[in-house]
C-alpha positions as CSV (number, residue, x, y, z in Angstrom):
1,X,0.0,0.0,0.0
2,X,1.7,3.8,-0.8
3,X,0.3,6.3,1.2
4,X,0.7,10.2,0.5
5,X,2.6,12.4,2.9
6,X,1.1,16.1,2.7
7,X,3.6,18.7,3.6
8,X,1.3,22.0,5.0
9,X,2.5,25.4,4.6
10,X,3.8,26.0,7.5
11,X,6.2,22.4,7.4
12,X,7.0,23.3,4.1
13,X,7.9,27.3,5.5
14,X,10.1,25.6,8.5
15,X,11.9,23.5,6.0
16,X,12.5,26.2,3.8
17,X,14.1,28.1,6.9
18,X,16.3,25.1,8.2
19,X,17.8,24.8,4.5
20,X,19.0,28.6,4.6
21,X,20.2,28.3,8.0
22,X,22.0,25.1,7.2
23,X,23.3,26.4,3.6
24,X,24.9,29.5,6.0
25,X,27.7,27.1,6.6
26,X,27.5,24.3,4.1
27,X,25.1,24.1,0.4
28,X,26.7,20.8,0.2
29,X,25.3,19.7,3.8
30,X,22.0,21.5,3.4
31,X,21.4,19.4,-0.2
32,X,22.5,16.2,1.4
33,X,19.7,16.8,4.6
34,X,17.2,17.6,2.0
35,X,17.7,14.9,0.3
36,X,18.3,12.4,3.4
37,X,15.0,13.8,4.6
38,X,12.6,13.0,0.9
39,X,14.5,9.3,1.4
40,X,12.8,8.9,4.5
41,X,9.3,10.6,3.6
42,X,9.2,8.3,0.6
43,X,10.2,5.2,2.7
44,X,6.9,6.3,4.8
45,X,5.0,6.5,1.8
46,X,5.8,3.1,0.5
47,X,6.1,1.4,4.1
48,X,3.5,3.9,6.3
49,X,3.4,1.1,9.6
50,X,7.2,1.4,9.5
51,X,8.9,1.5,12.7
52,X,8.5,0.8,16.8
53,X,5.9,1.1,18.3
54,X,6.2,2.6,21.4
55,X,3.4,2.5,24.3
């Protein structure tokens, strides 16, 4: 089952804002946590009951 992971404005602002703050002292860094990050949300999609589940 693939499930869709909607990104709201505000995640999508706060992203925005942690790339430029990150891009301050490395693009390279900032592109690799970007994409590190759209790994993982597309592992979610494919897998959505991924993970521990904790009580």
């Amino acid at each position: 089952m693939v499930e869709k992971v909607i990104c709201s404005s505000k995640a999508r602002t706060d992203l925005d804002e942690i790339y430029l703050s990150l891009s301050e002292y490395s693009e390279k860094y900032a592109n690799q946590w970007v994409e590190r990050l759209f790994s993982k949300i597309e592992l979610l999609e494919k897998f959505p009951e991924i993970g521990a589940i904790i009580p």
